[in-house]
N, C-alpha and C positions, 0 to 999 in steps of 0.2 A: 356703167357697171351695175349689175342685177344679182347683189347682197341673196335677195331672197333665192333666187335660184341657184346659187352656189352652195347656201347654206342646206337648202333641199338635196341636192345632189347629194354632198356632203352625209349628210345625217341616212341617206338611202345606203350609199357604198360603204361608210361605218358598218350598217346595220348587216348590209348583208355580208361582210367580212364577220363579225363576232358569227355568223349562225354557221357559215361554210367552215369558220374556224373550229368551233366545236364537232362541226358533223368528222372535221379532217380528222381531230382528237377519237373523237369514237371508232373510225376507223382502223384507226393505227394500233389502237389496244385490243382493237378485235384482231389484228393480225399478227401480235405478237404473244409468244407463252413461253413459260417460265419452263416449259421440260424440253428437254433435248430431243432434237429432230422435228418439233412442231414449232408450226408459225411460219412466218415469213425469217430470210436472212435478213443483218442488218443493211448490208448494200443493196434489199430489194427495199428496205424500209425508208433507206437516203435516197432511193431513187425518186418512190412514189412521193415524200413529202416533197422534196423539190418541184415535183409536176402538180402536188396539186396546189403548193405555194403559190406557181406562177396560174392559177387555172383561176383562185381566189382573186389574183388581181385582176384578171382578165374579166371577168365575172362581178368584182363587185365595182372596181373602179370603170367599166364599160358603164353599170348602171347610172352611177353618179354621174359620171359627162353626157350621157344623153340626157339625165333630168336636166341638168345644167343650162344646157343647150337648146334643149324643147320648150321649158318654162317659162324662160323670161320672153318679155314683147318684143317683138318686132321692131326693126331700124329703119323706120322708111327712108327715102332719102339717100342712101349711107350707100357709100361703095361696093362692089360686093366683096373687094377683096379685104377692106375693113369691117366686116361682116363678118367673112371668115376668121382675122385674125381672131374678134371678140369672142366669139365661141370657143376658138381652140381654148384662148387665155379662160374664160369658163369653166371650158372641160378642166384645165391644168388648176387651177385653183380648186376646185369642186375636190380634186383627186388629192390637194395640198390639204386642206382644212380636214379632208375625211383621214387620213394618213397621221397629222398632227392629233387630230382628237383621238384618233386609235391608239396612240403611244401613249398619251398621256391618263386616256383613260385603263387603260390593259396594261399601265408602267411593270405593275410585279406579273403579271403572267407572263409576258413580251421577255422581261427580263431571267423569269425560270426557263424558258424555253431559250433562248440564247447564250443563258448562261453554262448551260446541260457541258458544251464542251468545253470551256475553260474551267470549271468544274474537274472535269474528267481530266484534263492536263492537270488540273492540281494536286489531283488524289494522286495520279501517275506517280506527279513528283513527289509525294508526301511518302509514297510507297517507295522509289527510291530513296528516300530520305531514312524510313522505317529499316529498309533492307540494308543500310548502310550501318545503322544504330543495332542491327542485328548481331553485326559482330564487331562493331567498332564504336558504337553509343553509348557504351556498359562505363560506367567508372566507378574506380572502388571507393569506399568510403573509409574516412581515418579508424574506425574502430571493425574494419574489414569486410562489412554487408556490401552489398552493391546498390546500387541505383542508378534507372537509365536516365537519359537525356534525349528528350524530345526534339522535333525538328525545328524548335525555337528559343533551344539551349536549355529550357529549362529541365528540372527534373523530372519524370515521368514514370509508371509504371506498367510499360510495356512487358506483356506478357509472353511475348515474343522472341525479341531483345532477350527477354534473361537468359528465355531456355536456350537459346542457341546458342549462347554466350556460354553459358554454362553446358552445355553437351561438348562443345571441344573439351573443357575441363574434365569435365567427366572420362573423356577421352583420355586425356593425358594418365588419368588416373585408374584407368584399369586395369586389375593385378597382373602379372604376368602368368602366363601359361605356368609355369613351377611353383607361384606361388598358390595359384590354387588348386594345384594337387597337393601341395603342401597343408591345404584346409583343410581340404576332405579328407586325407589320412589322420587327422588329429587337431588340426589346428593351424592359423596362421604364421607364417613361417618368421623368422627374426629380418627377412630383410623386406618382404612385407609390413611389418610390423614390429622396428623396434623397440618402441616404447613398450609393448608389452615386457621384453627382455629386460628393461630397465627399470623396473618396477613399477611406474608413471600408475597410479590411479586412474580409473577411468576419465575421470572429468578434465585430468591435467589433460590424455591423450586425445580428447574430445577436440580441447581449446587446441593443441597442436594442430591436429588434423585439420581444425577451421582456421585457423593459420594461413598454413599452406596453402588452402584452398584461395583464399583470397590476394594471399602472393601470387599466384599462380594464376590466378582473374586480371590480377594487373599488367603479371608479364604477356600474356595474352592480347588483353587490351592494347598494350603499348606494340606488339608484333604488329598487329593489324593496323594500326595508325603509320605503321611504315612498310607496306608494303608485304605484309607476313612475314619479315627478318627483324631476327633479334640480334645485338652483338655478340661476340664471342664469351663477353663474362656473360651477361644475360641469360643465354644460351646454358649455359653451363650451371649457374644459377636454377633455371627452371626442370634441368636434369635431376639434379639434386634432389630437390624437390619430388618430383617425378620417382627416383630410385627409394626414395626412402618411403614412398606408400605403394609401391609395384611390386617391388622384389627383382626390378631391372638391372643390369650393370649400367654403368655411367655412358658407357658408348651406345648401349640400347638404350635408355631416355635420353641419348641426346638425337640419336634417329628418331625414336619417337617422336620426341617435339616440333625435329624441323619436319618432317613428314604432315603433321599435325595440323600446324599453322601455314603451310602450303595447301592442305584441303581445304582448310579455312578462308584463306584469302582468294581462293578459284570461285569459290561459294556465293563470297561476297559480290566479286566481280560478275558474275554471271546472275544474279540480283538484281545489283541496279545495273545490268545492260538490259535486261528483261524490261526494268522499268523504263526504263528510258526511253526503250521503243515503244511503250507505251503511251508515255506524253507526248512521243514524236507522233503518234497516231490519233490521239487526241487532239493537236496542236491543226494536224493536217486537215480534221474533220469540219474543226472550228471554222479556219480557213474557207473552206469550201460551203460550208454554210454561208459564211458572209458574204463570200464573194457570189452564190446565189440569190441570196434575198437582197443583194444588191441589185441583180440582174431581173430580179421580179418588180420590185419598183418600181426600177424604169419601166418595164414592160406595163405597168399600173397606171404610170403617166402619160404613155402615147395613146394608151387604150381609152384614157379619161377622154384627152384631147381631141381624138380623132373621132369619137361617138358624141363627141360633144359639136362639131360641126354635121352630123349626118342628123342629129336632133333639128338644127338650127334650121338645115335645109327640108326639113318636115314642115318644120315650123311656118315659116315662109310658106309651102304650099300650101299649107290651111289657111293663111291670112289672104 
């Protein structure tokens, strides 16, 4: 066994993987851009790195098994079919040591470029997770503000999450058609706004109105944690609510609501379906990457092997 020529082969087919690997890198950024309709697509971008993945092995692990192979002495004596085995084992080693020192020395760049799609499966999921907190994340708090919850339970302050959260409310709570002709002739109307009729100072009807509102963030929240239905009190409950900042009847906030929280819940679902083919596409990319730079490897290792016997039989002809 001939240490020194395996370790040469080795330190060549490293070498010339780290330079092919950058030039692939300059490449790929030369052919992609950030504005729509330029550049490469990405299915041309997964095709080329694959080709040129396998083109690096082919290329750097060929050099390393002929060094392998060429460099070390001659066997006099030796069979020739034990002659060949020695070489391929050469070539295969040469292509091992330069493979292991690549991983270990390239560990974080190997691992950002690997990692690229399980990554992207993650954000996917975090995005479903996010689009699900959109309209069912929100929880109210004992003195009636909100705050969301993140995709690891904790609390969070997703900017997101509220507004969307808060625009069905908003929803629910938009005056009726009569009540704001009822404004613009003079003023908000008593079923609009009864507390003005009751004398309520501003500030008490301020605290009412934020009240309701956060009633109303709850009954919400709890709709969508089942499906967008509420029960029949609930329902009725969040009507109330609903007619007495609307100017509604009872049976018009109670179609409004369910109306409401069936937009809501279509919204939701069509969210994380979105995301989810997203991670599934992520998921599927990931896949297909490993399962080709598995198939470049090998490719890496017949190519060490088999340049490592055509070395061997140079070699010989020069001795």
């Amino acid at each position: 066994m001939s240490w020194g020529a395996v370790l040469a082969g080795a330190a060549a087919a490293a070498a010339l993987s780290l330079i092919l690997l950058l030039l692939g890198v300059g490449l790929g950024l030369a052919a992609v851009s950030p504005w729509a309709g330029d550049g490469a697509s990405a299915g041309t971008l997964g095709a080329a790195g694959i080709a040129w993945l396998a083109f690096t092995q082919l290329a750097a692990s060929g050099l390393g098994g002929y060094l392998a192979g060429r460099l070390r002495v001659r066997w006099r004596g030796t069979d020739a079919d034990e002659v060949h085995f020695r070489d391929t084992a050469h070539g295969l080693l040469s292509w091992a040591v330069a493979t292991l020192f690549t991983a270990a020395t390239l560990t974080a760049s190997v691992g950002a470029i690997a990692g690229l799609g399980v990554k992207g499966a993650a954000t996917a999921a975090g995005v479903a997770t996010a689009g699900a907190a959109a309209t069912t994340g929100a929880r109210a708090d004992t003195d009636g503000t909100l705050a969301e919850r993140g995709a690891d339970g904790r609390a969070g302050t997703d900017p997101l999450a509220r507004d969307d959260l808060g625009y069905y409310v908003d929803t629910l709570l938009r005056p009726s058609a009569a009540a704001t002709t009822s404004a613009g002739a003079g003023g908000p109307s008593a079923a609009a706004n009864p507390a003005t009729l009751r004398g309520w100072p501003d500030a008490s009807m301020a605290h009412a109105d934020e009240h309701s509102s956060a009633a109303l963030h709850r009954l919400v929240l709890r709709a969508l944690r089942h499906e967008g239905r509420l029960s029949a009190e609930d329902t009725r409950a969040a009507a109330q609510l609903v007619a007495q900042r609307t100017g509604l009847t009872q049976a018009e906030a109670e179609r409004r609501v369910t109306e409401t929280l069936q937009r809501a819940r279509a919204e939701a679902q069509a969210l994380e379906t979105r995301a989810r083919e997203a991670a599934d596409a992520a998921r599927k990319a990931t896949l297909a990457a490993a399962l080709w730079m598995f198939v470049a490897l090998l490719i890496g290792a017949f190519t060490a092997s088999l340049l490592a016997t055509l070395g061997g039989r140079q070699r010989d002809l020069v001795d």
